[in-house]
Backbone as CSV, one residue per row, in Angstrom:
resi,resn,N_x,N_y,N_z,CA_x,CA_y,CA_z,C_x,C_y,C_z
1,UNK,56.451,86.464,22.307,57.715,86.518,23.022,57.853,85.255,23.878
2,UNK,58.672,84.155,23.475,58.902,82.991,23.974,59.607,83.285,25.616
3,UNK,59.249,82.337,26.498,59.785,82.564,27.737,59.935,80.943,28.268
4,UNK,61.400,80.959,28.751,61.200,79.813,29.532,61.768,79.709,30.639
5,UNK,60.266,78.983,31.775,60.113,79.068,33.104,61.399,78.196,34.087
6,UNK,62.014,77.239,33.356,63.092,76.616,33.879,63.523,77.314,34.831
7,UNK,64.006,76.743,35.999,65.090,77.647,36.782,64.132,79.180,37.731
8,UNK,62.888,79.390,37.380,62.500,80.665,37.536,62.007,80.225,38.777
9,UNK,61.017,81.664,39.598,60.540,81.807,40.606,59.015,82.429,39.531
10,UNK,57.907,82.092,40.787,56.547,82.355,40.041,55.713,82.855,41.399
11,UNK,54.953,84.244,40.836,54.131,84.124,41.998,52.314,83.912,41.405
12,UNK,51.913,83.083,42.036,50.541,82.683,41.321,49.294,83.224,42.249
13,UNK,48.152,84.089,41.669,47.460,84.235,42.708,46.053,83.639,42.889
14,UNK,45.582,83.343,43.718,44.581,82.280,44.328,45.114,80.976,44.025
15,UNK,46.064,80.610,44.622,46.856,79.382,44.110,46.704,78.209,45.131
16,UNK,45.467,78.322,46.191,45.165,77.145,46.841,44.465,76.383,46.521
17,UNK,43.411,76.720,45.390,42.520,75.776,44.797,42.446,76.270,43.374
18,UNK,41.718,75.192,42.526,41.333,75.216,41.197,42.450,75.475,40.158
19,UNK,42.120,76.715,39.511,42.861,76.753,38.243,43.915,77.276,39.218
20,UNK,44.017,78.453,39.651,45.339,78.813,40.443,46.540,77.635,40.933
21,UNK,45.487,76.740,41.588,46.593,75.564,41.966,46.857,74.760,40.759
22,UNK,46.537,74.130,39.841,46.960,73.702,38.842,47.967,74.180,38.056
23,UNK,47.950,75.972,37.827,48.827,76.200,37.895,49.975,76.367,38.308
24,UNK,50.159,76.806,39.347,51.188,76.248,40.731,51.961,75.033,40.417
25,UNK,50.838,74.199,40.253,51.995,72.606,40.055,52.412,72.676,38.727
26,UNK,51.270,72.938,37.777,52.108,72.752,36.183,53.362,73.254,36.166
27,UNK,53.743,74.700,36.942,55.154,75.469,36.815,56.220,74.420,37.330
28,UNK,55.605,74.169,38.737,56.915,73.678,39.139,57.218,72.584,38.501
29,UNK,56.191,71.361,38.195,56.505,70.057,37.290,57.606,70.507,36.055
30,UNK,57.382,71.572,35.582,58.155,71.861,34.303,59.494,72.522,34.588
31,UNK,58.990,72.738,35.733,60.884,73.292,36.192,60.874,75.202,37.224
32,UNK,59.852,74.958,37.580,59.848,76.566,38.168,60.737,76.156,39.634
33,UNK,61.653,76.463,39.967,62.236,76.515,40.875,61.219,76.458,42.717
34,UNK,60.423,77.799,42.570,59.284,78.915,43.241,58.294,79.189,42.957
35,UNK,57.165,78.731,43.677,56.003,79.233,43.519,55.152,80.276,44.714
36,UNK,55.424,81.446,44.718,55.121,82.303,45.652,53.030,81.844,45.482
37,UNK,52.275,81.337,46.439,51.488,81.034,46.434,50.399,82.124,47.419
38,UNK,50.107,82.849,46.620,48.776,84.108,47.202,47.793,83.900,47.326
39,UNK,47.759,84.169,48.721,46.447,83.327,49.076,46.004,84.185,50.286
40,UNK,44.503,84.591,50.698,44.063,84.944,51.875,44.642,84.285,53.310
41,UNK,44.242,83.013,52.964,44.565,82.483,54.002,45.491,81.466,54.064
42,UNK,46.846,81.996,54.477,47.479,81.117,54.303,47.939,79.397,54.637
43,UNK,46.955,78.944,55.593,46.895,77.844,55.742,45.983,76.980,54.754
44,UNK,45.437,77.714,53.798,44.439,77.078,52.362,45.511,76.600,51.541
45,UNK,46.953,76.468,51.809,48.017,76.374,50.298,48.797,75.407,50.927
46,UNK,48.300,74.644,52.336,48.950,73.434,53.117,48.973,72.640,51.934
47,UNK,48.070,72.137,51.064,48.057,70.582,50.429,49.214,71.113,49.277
48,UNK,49.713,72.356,48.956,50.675,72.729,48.008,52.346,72.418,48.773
49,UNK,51.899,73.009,50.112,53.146,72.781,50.359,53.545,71.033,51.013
50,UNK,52.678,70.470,51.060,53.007,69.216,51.628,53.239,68.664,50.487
51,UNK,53.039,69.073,49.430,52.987,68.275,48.201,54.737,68.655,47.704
52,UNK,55.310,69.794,47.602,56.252,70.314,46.991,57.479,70.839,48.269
53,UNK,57.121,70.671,49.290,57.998,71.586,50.269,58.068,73.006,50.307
54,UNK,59.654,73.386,50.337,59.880,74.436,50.287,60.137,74.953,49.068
55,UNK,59.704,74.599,48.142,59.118,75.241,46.659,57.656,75.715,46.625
56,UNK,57.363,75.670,47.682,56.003,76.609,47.848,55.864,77.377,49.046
57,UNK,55.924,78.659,48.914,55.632,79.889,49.755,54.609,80.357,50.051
58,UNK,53.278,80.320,50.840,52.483,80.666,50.457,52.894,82.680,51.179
59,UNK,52.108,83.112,50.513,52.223,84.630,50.558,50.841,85.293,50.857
60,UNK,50.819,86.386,51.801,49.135,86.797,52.088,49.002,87.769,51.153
61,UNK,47.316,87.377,50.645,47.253,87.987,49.524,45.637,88.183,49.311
62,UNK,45.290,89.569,49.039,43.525,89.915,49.360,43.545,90.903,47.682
63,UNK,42.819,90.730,46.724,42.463,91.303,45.925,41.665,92.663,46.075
64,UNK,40.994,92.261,47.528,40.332,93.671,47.952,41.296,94.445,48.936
65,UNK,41.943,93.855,49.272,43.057,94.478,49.980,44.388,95.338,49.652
66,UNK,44.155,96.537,48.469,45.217,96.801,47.818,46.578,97.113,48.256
67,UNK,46.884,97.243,49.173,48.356,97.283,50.483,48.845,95.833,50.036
68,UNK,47.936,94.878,50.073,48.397,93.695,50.458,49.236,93.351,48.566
69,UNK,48.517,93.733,47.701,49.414,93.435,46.180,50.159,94.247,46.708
70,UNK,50.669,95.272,47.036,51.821,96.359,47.719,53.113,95.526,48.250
71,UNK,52.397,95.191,48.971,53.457,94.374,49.936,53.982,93.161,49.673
72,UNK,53.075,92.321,48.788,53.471,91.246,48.167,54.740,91.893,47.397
73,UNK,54.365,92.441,46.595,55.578,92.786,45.168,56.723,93.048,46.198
74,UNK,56.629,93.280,46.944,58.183,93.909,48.183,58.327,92.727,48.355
75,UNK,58.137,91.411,49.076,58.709,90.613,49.173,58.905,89.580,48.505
76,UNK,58.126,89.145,47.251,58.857,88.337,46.300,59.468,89.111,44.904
77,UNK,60.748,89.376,45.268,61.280,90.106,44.779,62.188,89.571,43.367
78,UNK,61.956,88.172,43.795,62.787,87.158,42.850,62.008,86.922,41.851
79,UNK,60.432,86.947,41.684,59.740,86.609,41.021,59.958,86.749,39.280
80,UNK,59.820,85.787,38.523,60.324,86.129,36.933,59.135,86.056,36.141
81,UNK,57.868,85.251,36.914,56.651,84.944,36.338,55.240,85.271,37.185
82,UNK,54.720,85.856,36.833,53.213,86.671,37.547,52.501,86.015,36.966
83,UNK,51.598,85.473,37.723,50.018,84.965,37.260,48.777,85.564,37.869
84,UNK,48.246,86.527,37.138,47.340,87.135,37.792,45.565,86.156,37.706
85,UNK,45.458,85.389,38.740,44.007,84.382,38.335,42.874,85.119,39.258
86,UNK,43.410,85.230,40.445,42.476,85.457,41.000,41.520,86.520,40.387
87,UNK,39.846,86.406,40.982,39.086,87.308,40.183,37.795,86.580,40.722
88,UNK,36.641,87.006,40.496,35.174,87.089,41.190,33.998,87.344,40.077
89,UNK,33.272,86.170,40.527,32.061,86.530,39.794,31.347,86.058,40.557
90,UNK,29.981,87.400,39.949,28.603,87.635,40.410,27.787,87.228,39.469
91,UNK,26.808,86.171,39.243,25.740,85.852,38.223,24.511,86.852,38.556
92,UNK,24.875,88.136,37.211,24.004,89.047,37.389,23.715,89.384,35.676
93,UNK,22.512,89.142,35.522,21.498,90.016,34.192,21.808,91.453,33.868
94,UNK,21.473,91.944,32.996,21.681,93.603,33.079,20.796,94.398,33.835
95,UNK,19.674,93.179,33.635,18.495,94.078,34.402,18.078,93.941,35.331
96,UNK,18.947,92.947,36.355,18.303,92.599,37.726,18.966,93.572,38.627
97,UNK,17.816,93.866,39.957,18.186,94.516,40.985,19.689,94.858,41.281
98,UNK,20.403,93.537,41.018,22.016,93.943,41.963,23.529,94.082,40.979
99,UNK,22.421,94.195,39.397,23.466,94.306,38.064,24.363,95.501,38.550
100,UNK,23.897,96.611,38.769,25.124,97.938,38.731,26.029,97.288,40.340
101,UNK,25.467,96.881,41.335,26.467,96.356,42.603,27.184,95.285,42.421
102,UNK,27.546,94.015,41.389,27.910,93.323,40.934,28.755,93.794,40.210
103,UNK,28.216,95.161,39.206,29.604,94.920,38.122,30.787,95.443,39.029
104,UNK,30.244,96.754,39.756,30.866,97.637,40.273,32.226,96.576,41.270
105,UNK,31.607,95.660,41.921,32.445,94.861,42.519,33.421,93.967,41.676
106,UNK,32.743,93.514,40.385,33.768,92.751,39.996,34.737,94.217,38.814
107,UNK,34.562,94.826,38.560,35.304,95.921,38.108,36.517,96.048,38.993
108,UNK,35.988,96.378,39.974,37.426,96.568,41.009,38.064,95.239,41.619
109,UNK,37.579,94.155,41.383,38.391,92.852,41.687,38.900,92.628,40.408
110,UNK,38.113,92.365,39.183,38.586,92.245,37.832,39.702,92.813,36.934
111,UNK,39.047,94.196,36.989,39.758,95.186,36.241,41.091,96.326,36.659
112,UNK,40.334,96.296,38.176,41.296,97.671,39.097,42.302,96.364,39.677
113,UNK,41.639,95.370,39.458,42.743,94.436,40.423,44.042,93.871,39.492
114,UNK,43.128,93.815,38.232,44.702,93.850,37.298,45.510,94.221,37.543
115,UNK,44.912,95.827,37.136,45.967,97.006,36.990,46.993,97.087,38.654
116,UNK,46.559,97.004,39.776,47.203,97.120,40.362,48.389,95.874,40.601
117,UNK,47.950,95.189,40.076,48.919,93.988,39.924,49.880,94.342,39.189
118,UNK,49.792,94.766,38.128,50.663,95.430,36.594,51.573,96.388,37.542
119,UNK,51.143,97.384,38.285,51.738,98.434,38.014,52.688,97.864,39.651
120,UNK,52.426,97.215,40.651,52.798,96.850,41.328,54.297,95.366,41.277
121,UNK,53.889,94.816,39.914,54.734,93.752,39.417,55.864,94.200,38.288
122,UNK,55.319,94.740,37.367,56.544,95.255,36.375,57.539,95.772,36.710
123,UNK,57.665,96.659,37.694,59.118,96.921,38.195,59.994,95.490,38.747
124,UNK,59.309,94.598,39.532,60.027,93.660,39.725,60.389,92.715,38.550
125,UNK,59.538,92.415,37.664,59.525,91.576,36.148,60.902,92.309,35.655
126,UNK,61.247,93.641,35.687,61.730,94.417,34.997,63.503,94.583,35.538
127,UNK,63.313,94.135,36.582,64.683,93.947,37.357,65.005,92.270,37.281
128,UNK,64.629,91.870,37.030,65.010,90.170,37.201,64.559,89.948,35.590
129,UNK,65.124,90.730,34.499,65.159,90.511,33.209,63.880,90.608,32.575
130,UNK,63.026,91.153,32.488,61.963,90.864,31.944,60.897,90.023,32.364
131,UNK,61.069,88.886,32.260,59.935,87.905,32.745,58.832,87.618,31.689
132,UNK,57.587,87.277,32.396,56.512,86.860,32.025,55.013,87.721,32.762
133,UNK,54.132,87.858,32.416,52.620,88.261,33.152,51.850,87.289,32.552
134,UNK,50.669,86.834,33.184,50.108,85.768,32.351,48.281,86.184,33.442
135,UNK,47.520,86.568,32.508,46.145,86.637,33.130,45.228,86.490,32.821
136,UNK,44.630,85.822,33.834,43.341,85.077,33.222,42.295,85.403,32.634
137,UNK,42.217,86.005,31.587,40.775,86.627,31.271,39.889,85.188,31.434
138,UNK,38.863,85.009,30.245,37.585,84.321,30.056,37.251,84.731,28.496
139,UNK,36.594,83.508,28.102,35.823,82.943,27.218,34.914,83.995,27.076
140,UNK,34.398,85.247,28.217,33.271,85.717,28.583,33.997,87.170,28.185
141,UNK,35.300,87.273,28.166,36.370,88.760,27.266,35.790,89.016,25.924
142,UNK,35.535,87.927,25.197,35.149,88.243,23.652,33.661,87.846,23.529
143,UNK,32.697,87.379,24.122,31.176,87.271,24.232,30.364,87.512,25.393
144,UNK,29.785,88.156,25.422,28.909,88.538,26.555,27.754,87.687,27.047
145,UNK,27.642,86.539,27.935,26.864,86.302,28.356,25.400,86.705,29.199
146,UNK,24.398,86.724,28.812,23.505,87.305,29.437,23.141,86.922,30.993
147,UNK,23.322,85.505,31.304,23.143,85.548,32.712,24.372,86.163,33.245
148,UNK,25.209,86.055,32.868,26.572,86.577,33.818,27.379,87.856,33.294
149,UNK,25.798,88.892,32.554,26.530,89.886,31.574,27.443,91.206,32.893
150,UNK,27.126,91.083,33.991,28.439,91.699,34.499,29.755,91.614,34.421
151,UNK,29.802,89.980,34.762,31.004,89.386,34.978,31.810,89.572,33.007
152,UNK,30.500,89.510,32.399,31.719,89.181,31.310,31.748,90.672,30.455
153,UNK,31.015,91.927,31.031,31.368,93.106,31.389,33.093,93.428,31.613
154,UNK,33.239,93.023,32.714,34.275,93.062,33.698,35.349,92.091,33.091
155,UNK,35.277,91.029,32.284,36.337,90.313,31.510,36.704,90.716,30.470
156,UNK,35.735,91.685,29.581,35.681,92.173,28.661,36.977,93.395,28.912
157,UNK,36.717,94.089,29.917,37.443,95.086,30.330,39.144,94.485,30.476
158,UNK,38.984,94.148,31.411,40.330,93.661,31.420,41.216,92.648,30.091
159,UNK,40.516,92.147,29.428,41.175,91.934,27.961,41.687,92.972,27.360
160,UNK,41.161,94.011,27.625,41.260,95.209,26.756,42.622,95.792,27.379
161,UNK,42.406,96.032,28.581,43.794,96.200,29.843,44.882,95.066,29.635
162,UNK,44.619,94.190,29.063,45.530,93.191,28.765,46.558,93.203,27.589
163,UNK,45.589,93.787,26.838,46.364,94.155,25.241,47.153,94.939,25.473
164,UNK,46.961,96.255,26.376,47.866,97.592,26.411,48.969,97.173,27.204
165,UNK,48.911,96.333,28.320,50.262,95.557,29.165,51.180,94.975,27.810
166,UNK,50.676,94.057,26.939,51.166,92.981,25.918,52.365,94.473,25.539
167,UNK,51.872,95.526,24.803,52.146,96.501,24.124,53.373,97.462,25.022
168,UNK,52.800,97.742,26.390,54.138,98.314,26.957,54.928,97.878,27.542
169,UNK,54.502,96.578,27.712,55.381,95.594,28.938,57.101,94.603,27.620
170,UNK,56.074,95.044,26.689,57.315,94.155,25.612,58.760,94.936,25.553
171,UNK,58.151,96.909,26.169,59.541,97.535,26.187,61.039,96.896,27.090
172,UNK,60.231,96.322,27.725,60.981,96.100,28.902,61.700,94.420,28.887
173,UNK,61.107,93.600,28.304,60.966,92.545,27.352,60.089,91.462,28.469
174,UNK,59.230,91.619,28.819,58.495,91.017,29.783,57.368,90.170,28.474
175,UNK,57.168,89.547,28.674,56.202,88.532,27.704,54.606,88.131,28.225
176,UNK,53.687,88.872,27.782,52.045,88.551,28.413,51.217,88.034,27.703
177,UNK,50.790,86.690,28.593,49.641,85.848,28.015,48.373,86.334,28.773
178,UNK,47.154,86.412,27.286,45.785,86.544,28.205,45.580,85.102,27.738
179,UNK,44.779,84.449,29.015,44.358,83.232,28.928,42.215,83.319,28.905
180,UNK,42.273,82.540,28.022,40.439,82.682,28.034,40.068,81.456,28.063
181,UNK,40.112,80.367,29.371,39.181,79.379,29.688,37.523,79.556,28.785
182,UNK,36.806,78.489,28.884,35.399,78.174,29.338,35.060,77.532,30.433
183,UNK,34.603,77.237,30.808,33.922,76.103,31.732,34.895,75.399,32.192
184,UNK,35.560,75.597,33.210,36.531,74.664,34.487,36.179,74.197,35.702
185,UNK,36.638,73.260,35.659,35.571,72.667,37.414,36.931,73.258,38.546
186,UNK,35.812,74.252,38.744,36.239,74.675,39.809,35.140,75.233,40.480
187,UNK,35.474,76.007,41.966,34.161,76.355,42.810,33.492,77.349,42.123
188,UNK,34.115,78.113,41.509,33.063,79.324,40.669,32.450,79.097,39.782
189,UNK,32.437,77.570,39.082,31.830,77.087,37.856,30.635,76.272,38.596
190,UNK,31.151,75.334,39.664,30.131,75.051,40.711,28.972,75.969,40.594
191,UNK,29.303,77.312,41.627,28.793,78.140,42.052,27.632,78.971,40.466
192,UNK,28.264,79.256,39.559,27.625,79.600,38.635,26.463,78.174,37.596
193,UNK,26.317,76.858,38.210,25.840,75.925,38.119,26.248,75.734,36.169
194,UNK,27.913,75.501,35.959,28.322,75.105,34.986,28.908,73.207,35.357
195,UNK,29.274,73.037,36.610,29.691,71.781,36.787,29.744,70.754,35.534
196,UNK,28.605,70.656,35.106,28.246,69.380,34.049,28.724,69.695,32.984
197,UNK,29.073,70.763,32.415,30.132,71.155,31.497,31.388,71.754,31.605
198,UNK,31.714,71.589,32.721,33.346,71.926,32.695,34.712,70.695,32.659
199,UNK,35.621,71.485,32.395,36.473,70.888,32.186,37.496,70.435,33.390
200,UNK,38.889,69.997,33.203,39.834,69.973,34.264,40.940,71.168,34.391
201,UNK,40.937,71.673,35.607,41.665,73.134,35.942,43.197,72.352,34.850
202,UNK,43.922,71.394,34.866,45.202,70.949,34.310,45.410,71.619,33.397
203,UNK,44.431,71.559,32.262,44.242,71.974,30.984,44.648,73.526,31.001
204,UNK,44.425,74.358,31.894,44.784,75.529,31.572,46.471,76.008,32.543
205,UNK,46.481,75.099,33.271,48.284,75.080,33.652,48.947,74.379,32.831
206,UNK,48.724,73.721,31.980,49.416,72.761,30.701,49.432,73.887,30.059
207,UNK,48.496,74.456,29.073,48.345,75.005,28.703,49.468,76.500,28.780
208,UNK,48.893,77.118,29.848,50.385,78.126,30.765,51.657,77.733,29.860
209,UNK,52.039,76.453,30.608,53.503,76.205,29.758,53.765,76.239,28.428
210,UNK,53.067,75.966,27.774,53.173,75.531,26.054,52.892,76.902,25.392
211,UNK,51.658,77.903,26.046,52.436,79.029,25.362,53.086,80.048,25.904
212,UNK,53.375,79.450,27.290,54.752,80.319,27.505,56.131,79.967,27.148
213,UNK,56.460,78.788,26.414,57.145,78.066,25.967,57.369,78.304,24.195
214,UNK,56.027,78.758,23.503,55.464,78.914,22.202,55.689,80.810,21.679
215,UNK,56.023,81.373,23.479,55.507,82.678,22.736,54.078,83.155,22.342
216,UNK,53.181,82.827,22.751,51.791,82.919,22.520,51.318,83.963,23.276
217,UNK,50.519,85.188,22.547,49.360,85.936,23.461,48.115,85.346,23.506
218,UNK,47.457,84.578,23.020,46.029,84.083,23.162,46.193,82.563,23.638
219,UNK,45.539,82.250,24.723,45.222,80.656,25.260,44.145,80.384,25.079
220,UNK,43.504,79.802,24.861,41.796,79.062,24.363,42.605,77.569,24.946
221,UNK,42.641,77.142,26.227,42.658,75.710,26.416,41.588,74.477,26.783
222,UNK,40.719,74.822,26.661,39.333,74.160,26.606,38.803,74.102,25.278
223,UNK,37.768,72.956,25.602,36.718,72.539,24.307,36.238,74.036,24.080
224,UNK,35.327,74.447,24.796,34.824,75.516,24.557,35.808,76.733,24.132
225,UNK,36.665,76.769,24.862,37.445,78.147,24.476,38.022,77.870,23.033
226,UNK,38.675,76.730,22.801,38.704,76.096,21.432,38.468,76.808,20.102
227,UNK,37.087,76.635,20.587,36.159,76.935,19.346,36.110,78.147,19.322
228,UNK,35.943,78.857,20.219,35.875,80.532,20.312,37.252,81.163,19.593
229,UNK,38.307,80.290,20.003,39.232,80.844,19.761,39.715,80.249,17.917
230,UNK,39.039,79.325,17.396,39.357,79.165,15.972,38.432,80.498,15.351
231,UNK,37.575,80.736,15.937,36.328,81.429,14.939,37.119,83.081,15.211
232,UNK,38.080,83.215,16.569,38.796,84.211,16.431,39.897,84.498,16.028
233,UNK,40.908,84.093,15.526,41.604,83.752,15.487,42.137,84.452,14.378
234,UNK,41.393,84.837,13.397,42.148,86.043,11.992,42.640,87.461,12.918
235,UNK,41.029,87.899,13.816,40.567,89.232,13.803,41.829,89.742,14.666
236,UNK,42.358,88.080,15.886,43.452,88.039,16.706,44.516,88.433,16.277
237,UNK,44.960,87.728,15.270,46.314,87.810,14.423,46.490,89.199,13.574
238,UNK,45.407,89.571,12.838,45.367,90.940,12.099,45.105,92.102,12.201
239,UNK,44.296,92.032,13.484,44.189,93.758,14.689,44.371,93.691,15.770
240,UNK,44.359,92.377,16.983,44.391,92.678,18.275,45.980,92.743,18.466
241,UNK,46.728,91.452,17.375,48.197,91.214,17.592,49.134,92.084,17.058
242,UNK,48.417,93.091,15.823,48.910,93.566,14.547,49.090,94.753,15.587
243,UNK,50.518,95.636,15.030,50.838,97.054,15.291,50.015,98.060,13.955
244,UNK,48.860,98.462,14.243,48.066,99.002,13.183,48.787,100.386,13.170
245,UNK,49.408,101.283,13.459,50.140,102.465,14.060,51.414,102.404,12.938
246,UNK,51.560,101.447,12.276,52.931,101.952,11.864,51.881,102.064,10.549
247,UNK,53.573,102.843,9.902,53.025,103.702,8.679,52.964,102.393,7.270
């Protein structure tokens, strides 16, 4: 379902640094009117707004804070495009000490934090014509990494939560991209000691546009995701994309 951001309002979340902010600018460069910018703290989204003015809002915004997605959706009401990025990882084994307190945390930032995004945003998507949802899974949705087998536990999950949005959100004519990075330099790639193989956050706000522009459910905008995503790419098209249900 092709969508174009021209003219629109966007609310992006963790949009003071990394991929979040890249995205942020890719929208507006291409024509987003608004970028509602969610962020804890709202003085972290200064270098957005000095950069763009009053085309950037920043908005308070806590993933653990579920009132706060509440209250967001009440006041950007204009919004035509949701980017759900924000999200958390724990580098945890299956079998180390703090695997079940890790997943458990990123489950409810990951997975519960989707959903409350979904169910908190579609009514507004749904009044301002449909729109767009666009969320970030991972590279780590379709393979399970063993050092970080929580996290990609918890990506895994929400891909899955992603497909069923694609499926009911089209009633309404709202259009959803899951996006599956690899390796982006950003602080969590830092933090998970990927640095030396990551890429530039751009790539996946470029990216944003072209298949929200294309109509696309699957993003692979990295080297790595790339490849993941050629070697997936039938199973994509012929059961994840396919309506297997009709007669």
């Amino acid at each position: 379902m092709a969508f174009d951001i021209n003219g629109k309002a966007a609310f992006v979340t963790g949009a003071n640094r990394g991929i979040g902010k890249a995205i942020a600018e890719s929208l507006l460069q291409h024509g987003a009117t608004k970028v509602y910018a969610a962020v804890r703290n709202l003085d972290s989204a200064k270098s957005l707004v000095d950069a763009y003015g009053d085309s950037v809002v920043p908005i308070h915004f806590d993933l653990a804070q579920p009132d706060t997605i509440a209250q967001a959706a009440k006041t950007a009401t204009d919004v035509a495009i949701v980017v759900n990025n924000a999200g958390v990882l724990r580098k945890a084994a299956p079998l180390a000490e703090d695997a079940i307190a890790a997943l458990q945390f990123e489950m409810d930032m990951n997975v519960f934090g989707l959903m409350r995004m979904a169910q908190a945003f579609a009514p507004v998507l749904k009044a301002n014509g449909g729109g767009a949802f666009v969320q970030l899974n991972s590279v780590a949705s379709l393979k399970n990494f063993a050092d970080f087998a929580t996290y990609s536990a918890s990506k895994a999950a929400a891909y899955s939560m992603t497909q069923a949005l694609r499926e009911v959100l089209s009633a309404q004519g709202t259009a959803v991209i899951s996006v599956h990075p690899g390796p982006i330099a950003t602080d969590m790639a830092q933090d998970a000691g990927l640095a030396e193989i990551a890429e530039p956050p751009a790539l996946v706000g470029e990216g944003i546009v072209t298949a929200l522009k294309d109509g696309k459910f699957h993003l692979f905008p990295d080297t790595m995701a790339r490849q993941i995503g050629e070697a997936y790419a039938s199973f994509a098209t012929n059961v994840v994309e396919a309506n297997l249900m009709e007669a």
